[in-house]
Backbone as a printed PyTorch tensor [residue, N CA C, xyz], in Angstrom:
tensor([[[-70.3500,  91.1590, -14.8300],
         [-71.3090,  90.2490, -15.4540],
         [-70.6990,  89.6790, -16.7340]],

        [[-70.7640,  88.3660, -16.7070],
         [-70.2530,  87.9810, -18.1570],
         [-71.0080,  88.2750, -19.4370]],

        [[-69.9260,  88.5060, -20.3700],
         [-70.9030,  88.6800, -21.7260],
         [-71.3710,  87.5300, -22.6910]],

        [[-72.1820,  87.7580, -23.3040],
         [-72.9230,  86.7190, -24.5490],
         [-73.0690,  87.1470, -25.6130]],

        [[-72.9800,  86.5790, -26.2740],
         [-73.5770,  86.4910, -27.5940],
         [-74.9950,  87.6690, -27.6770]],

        [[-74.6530,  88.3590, -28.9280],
         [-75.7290,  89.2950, -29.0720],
         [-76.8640,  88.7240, -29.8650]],

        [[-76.5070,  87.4580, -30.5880],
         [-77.1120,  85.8710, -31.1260],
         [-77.8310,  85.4060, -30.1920]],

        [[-77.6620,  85.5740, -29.2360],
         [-78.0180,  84.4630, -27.7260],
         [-79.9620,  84.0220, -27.6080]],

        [[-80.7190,  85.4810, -28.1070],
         [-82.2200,  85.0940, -28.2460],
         [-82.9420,  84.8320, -29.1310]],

        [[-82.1280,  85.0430, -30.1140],
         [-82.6640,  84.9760, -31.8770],
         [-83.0130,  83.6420, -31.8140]],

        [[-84.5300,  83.0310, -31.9170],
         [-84.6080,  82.3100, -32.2040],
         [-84.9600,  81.6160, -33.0490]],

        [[-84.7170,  81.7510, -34.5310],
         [-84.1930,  81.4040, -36.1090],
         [-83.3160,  82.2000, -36.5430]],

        [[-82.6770,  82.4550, -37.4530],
         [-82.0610,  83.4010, -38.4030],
         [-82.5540,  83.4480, -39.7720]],

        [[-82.9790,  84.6530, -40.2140],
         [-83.9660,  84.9310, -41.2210],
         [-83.2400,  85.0410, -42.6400]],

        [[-83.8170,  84.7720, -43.7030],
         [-83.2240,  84.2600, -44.7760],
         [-82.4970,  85.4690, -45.2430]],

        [[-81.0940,  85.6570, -45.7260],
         [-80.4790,  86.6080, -45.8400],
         [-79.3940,  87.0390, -44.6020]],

        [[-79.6550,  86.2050, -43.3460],
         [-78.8840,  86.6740, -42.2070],
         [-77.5250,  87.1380, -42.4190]],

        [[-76.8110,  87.9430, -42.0880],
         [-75.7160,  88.3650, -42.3070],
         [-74.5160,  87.8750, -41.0790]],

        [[-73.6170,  86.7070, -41.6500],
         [-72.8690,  85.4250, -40.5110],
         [-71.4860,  86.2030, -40.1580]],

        [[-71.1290,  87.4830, -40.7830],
         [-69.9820,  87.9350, -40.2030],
         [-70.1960,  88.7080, -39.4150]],

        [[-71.3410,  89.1140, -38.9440],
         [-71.8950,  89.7380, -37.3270],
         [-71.1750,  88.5230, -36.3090]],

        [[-72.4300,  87.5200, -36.5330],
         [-72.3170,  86.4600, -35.8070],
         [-70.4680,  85.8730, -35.6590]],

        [[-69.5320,  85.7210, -36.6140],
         [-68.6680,  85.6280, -36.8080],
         [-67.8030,  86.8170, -35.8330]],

        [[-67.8200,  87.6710, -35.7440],
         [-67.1970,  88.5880, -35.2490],
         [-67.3490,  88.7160, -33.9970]],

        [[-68.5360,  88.4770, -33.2940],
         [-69.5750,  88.4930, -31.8100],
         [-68.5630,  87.3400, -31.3880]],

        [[-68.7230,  85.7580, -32.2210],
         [-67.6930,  84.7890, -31.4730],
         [-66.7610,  84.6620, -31.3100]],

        [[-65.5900,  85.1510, -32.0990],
         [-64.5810,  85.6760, -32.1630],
         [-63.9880,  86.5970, -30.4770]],

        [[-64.3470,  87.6130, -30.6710],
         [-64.6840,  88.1730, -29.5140],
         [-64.4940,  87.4230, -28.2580]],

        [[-66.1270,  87.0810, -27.7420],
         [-66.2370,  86.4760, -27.0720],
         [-65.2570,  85.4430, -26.5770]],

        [[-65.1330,  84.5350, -27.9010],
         [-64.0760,  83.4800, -27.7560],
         [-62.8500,  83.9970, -26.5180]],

        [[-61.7910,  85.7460, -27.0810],
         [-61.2970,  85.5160, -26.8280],
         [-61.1920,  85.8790, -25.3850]],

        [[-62.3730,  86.9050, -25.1930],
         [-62.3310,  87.1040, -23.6350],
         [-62.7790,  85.8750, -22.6260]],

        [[-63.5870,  85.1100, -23.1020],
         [-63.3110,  83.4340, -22.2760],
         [-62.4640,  83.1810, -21.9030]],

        [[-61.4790,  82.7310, -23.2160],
         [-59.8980,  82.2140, -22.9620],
         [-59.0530,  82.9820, -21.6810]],

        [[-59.1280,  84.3310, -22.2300],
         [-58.5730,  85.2580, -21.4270],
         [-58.8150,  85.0210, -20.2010]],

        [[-59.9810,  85.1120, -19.6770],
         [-60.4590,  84.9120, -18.7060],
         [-60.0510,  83.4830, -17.6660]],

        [[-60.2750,  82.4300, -18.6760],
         [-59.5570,  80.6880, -18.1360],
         [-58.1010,  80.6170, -18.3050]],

        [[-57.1240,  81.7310, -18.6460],
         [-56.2160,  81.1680, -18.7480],
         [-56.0450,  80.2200, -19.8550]],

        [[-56.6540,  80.4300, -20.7590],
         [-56.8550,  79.0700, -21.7980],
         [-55.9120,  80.3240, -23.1230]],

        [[-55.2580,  79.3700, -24.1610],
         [-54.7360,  80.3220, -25.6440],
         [-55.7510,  80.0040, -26.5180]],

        [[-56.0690,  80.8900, -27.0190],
         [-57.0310,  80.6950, -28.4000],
         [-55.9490,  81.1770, -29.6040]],

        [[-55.0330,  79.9390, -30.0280],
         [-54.0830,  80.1160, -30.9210],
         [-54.6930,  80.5170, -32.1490]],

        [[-53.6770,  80.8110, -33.1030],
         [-54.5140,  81.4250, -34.5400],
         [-55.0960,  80.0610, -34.6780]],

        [[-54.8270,  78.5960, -35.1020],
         [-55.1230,  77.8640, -35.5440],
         [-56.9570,  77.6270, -34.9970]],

        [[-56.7580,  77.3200, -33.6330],
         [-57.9240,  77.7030, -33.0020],
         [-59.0480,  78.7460, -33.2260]],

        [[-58.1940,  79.7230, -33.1630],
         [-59.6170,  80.7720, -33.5220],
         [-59.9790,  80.8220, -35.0730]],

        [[-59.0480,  80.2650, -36.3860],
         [-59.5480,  79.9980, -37.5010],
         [-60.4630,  78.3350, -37.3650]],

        [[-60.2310,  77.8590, -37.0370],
         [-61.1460,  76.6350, -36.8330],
         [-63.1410,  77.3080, -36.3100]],

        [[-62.4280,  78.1110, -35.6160],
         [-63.8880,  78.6500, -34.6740],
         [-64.3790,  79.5320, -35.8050]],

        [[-63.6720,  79.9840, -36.2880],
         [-64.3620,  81.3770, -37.4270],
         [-65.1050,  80.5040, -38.9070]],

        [[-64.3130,  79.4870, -38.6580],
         [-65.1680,  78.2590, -40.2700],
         [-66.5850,  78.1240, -39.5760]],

        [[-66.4090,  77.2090, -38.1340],
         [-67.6620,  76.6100, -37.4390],
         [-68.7250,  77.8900, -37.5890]],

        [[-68.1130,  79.2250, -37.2610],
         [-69.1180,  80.1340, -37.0750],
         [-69.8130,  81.0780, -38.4410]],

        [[-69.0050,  80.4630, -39.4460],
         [-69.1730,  80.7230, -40.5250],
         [-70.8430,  81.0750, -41.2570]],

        [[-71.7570,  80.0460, -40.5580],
         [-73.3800,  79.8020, -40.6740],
         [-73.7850,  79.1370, -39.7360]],

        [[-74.8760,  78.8510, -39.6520],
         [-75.4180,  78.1920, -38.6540],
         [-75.7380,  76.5540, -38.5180]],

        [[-74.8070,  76.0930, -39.3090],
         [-75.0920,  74.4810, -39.9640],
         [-74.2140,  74.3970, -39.4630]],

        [[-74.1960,  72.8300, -38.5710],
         [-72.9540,  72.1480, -38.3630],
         [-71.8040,  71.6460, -39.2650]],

        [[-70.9820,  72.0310, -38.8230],
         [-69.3050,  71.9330, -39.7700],
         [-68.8960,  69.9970, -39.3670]],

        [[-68.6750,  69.1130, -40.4930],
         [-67.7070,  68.7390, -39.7440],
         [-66.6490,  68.3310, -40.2600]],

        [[-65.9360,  67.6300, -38.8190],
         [-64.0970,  68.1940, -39.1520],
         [-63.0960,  68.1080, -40.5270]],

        [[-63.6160,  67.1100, -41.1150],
         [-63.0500,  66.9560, -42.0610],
         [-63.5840,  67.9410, -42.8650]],

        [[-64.4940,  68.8600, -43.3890],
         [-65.2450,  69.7270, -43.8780],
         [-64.4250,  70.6380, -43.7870]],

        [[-64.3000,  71.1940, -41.8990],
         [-63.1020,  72.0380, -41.5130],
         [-61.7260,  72.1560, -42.3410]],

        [[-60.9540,  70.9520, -42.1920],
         [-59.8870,  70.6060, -42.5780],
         [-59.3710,  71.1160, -44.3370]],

        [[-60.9270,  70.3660, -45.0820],
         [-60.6900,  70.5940, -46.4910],
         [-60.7560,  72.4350, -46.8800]],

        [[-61.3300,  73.1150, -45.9930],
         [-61.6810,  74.9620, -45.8960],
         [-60.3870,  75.0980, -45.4250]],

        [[-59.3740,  74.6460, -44.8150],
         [-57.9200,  75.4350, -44.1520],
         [-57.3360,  74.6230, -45.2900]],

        [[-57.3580,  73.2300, -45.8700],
         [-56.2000,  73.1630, -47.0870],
         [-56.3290,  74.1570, -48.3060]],

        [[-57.4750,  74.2970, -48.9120],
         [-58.4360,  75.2430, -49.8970],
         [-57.4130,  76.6990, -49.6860]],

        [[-57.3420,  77.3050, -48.1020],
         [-56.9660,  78.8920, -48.2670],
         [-55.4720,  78.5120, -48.0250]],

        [[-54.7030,  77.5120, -48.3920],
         [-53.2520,  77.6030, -48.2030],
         [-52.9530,  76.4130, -47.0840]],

        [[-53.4330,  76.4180, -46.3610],
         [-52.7710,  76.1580, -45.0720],
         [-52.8900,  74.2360, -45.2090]],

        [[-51.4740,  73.2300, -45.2440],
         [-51.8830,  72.0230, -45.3800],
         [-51.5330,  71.7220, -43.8200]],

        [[-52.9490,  71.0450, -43.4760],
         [-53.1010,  70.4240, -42.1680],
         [-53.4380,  69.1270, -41.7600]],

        [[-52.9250,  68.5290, -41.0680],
         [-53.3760,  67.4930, -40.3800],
         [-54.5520,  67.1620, -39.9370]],

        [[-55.4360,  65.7500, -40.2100],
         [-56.4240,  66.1650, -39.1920],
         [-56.4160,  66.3650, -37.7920]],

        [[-55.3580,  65.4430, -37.0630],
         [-55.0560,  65.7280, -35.7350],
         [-55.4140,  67.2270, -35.0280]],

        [[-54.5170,  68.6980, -35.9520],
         [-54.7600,  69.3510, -35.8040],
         [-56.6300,  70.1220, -35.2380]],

        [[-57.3390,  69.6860, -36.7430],
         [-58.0150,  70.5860, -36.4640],
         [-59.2700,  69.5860, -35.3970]],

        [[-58.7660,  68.3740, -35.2660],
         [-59.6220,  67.7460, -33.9090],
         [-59.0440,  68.1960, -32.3730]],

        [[-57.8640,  68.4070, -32.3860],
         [-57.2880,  68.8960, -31.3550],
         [-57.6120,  70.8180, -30.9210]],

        [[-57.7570,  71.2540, -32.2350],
         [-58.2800,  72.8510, -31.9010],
         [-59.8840,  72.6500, -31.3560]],

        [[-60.3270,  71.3300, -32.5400],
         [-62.3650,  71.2970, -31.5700],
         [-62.4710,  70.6440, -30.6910]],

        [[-61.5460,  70.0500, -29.8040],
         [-61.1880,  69.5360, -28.6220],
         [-61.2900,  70.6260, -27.7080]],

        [[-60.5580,  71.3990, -27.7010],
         [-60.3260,  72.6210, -27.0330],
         [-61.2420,  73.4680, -27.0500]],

        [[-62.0690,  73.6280, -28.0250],
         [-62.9410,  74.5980, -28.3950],
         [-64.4790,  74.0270, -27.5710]],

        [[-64.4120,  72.9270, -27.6160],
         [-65.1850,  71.9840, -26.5650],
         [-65.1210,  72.2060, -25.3060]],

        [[-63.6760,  71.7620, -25.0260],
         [-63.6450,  72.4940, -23.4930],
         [-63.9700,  73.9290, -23.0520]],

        [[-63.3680,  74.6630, -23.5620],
         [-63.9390,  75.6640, -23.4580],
         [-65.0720,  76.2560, -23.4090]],

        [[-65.9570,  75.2180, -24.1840],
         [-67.8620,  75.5750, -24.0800],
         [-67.6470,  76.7540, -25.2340]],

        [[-67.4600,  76.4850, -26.2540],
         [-67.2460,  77.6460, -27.4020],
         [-67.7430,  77.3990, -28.6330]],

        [[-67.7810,  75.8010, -28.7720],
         [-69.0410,  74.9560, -29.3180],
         [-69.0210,  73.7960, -29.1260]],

        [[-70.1490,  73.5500, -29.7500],
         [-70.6420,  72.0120, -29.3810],
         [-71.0310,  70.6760, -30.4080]],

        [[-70.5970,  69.4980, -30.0520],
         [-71.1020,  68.4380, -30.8570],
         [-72.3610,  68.0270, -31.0280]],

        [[-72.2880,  68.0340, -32.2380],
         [-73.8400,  67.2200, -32.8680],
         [-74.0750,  65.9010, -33.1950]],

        [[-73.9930,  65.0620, -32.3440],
         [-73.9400,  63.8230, -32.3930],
         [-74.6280,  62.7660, -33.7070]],

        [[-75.8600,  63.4000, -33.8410],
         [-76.4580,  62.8430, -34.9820],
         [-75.8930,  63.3740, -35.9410]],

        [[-74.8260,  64.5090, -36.5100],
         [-74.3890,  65.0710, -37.3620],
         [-73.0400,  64.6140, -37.6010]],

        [[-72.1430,  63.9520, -36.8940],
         [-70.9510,  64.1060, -36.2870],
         [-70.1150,  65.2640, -36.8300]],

        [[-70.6760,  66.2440, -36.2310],
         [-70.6250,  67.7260, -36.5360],
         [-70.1820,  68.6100, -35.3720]],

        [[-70.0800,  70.2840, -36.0910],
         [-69.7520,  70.8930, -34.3820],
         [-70.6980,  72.4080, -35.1050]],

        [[-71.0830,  72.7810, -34.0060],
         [-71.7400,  74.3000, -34.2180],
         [-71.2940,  74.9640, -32.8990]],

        [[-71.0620,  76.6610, -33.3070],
         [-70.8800,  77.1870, -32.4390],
         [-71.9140,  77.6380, -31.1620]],

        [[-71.1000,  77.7130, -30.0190],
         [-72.2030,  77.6940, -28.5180],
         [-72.6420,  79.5280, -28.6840]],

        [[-73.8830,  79.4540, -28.5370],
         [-74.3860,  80.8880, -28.4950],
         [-74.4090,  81.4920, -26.8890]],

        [[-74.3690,  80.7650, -26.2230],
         [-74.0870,  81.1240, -24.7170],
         [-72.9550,  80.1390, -24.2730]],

        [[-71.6460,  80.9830, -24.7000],
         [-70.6020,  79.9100, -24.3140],
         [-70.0120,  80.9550, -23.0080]],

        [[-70.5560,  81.9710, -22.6990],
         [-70.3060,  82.3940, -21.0220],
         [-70.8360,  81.7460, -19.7470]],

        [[-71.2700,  80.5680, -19.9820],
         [-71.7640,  79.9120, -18.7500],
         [-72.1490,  78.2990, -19.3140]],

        [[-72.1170,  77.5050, -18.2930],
         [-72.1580,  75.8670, -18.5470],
         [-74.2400,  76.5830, -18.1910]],

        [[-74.4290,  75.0720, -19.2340],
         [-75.8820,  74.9770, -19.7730],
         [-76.4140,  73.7950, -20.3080]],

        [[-76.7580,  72.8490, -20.3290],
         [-77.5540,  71.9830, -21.1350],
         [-77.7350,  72.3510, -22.5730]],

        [[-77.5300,  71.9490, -23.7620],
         [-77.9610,  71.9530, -24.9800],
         [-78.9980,  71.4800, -25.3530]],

        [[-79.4200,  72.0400, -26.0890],
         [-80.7340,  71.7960, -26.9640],
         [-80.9020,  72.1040, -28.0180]],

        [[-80.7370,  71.1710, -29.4020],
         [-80.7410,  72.0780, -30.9820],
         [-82.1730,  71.6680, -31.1680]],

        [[-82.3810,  72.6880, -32.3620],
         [-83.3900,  72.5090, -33.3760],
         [-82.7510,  72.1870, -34.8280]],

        [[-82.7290,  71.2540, -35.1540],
         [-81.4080,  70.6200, -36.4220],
         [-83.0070,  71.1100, -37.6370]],

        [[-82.8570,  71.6910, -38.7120],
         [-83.4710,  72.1000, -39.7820],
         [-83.4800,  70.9210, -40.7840]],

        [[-84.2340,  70.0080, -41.3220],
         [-84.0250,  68.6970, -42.1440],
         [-83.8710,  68.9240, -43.5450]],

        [[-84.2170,  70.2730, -43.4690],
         [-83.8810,  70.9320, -45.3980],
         [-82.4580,  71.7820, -44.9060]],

        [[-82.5130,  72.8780, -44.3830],
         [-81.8100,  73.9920, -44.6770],
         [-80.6040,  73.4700, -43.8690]],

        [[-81.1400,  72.3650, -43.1980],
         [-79.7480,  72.0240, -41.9760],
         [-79.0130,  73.3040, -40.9230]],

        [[-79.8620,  74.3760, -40.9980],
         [-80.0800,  75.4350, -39.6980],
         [-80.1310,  74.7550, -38.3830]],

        [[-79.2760,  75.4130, -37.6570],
         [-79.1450,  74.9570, -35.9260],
         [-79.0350,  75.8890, -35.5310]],

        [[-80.6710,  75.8630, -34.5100],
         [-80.4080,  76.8770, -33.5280],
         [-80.4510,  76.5130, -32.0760]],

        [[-79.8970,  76.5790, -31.5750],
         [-79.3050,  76.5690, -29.7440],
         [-80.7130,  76.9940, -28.9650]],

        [[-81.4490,  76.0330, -28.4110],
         [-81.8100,  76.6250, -27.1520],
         [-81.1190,  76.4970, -26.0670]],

        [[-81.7490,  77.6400, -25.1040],
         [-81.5320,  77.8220, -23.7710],
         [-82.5250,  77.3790, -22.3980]],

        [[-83.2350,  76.4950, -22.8740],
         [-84.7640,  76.3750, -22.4440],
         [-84.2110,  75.5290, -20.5690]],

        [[-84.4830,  75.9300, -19.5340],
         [-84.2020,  75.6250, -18.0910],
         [-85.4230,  74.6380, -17.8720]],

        [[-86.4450,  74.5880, -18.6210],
         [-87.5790,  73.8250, -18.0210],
         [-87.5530,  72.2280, -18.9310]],

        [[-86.6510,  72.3860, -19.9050],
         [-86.1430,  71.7230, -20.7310],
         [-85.2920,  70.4170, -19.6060]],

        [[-84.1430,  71.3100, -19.5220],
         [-83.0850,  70.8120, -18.4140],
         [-83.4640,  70.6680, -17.5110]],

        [[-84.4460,  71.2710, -16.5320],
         [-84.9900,  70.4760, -15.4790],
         [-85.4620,  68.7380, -15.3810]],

        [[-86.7720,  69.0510, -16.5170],
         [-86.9550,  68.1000, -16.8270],
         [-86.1970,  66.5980, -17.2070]],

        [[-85.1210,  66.5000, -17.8160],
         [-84.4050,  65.9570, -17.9170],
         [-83.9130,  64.9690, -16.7170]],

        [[-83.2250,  66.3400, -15.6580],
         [-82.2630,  66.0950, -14.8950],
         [-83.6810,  65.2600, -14.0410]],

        [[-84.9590,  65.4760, -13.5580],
         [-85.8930,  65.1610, -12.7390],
         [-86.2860,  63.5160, -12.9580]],

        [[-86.3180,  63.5640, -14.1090],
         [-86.5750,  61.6490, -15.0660],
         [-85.1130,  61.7220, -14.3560]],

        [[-84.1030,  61.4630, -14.8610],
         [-83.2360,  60.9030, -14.5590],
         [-83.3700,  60.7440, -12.8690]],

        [[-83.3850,  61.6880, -12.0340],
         [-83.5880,  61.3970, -10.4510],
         [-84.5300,  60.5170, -10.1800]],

        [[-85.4840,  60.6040, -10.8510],
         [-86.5780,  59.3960, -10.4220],
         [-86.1700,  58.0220, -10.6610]],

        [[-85.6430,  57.5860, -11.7420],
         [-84.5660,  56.5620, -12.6250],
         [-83.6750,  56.3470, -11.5020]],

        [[-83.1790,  56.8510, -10.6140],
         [-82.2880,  56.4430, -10.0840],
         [-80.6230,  56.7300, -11.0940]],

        [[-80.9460,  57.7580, -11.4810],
         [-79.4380,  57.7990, -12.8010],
         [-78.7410,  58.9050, -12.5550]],

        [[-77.2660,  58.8750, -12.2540],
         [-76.8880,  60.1790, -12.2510],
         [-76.3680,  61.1050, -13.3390]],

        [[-77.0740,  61.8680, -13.6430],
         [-76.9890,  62.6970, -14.9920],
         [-75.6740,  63.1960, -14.5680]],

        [[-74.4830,  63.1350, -15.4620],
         [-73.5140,  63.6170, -15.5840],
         [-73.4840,  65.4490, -17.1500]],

        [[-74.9760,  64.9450, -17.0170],
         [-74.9260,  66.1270, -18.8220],
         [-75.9210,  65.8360, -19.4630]],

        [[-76.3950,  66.4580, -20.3500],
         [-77.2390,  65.8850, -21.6470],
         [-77.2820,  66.9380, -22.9060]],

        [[-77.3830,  66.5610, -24.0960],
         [-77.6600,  66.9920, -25.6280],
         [-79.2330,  67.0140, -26.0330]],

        [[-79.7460,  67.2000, -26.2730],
         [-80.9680,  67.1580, -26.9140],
         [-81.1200,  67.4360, -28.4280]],

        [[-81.2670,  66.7050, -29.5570],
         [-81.1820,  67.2770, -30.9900],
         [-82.6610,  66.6280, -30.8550]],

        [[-83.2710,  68.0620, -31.6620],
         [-84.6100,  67.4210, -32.3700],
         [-84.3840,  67.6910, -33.8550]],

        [[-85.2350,  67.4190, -34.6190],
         [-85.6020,  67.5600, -35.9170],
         [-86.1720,  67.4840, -36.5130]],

        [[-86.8010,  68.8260, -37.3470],
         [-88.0400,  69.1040, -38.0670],
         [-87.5720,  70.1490, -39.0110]],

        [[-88.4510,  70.9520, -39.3120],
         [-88.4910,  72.2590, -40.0950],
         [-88.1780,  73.4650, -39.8770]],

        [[-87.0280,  74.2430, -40.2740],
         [-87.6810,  75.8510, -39.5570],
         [-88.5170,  76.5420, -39.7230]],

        [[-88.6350,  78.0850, -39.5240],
         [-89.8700,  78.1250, -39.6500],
         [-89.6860,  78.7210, -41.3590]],

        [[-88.3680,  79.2360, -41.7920],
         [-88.2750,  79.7230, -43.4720],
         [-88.8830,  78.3350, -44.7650]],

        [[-88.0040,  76.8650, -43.9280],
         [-88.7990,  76.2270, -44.1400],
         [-89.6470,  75.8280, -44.7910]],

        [[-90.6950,  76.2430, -43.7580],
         [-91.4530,  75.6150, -43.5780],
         [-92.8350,  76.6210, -44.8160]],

        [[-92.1850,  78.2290, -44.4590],
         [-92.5590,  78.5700, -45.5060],
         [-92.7040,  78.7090, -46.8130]],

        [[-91.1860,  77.7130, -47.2790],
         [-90.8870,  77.6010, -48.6100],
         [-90.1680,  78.5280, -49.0420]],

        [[-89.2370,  79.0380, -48.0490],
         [-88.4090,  80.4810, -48.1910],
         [-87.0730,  79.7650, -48.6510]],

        [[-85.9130,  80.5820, -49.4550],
         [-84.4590,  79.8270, -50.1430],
         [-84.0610,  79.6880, -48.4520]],

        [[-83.2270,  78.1030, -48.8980],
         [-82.2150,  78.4680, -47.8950],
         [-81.4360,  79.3610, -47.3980]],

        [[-81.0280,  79.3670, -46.2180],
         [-80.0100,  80.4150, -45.7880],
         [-78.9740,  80.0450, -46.2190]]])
């Protein structure tokens, strides 16, 4: 049976969450995927993945880039679009289109439909897994006459810390 994310049902992360769990879980994971596809999760790669997984807010690349010049390392951007290229393929995370951002996949052991909840204060993203979600989708589109090749879903509102007036995470 493939493994997941021990992240995979949490659905918020509560103020104070502790991201080098989460950090360590993807890591992991990451590399038994790879392992698994025949794919390398080079150092460069798996430090790219360990920034993204850093919190739960979308990273983006140039964001990335300026965190690997900061600890030493001077990089190209090529580079670190070519490691979230890969990290893409792999289903290890995913783009945020309205963000032009990347967050890490909480169920990156199996292909799935995305679905965020984008946070409009705290900028928290959390991943659903919702099938009635993706049904739906794929069903409009059949009626449409359209062939769904995929879909993203970003909504955006509040979480629920939020919403309570709790500090950001």
């Amino acid at each position: 049976m493939a493994r997941t994310s021990s992240h995979r049902h949490v659905p918020a992360r509560p103020a104070g969450h502790d991201h080098t769990l989460c950090v360590a879980d993807a890591l992991s994971l990451a590399e038994d995927i790879c392992r698994g596809q025949g794919a390398r999760l080079t150092p460069i790669r798996r430090r790219v993945l360990e920034l993204v997984w850093e919190s739960h807010r979308p990273a983006g690349a140039y964001e990335i880039l300026d965190r690997l010049n900061k600890s030493g390392r001077r990089m190209a951007p090529i580079a670190v679009y070519r490691a979230l290229d890969f990290l893409m393929e792999q289903g290890l995370v995913h783009r945020l289109a309205s963000r032009n951002a990347f967050i890490g996949c909480t169920h990156p052991a199996k292909a799935h439909a995305a679905q965020f909840l984008i946070c409009e204060r705290c900028e928290t993203v959390t991943e659903l897994e919702d099938e009635g979600i993706a049904r739906a989708v794929s069903d409009g589109a059949t009626r449409a006459g359209f062939s769904l090749s995929g879909h993203v879903i970003e909504a955006q509102g509040l979480c629920e810390s939020c919403r309570r007036g709790a500090p950001a995470r």
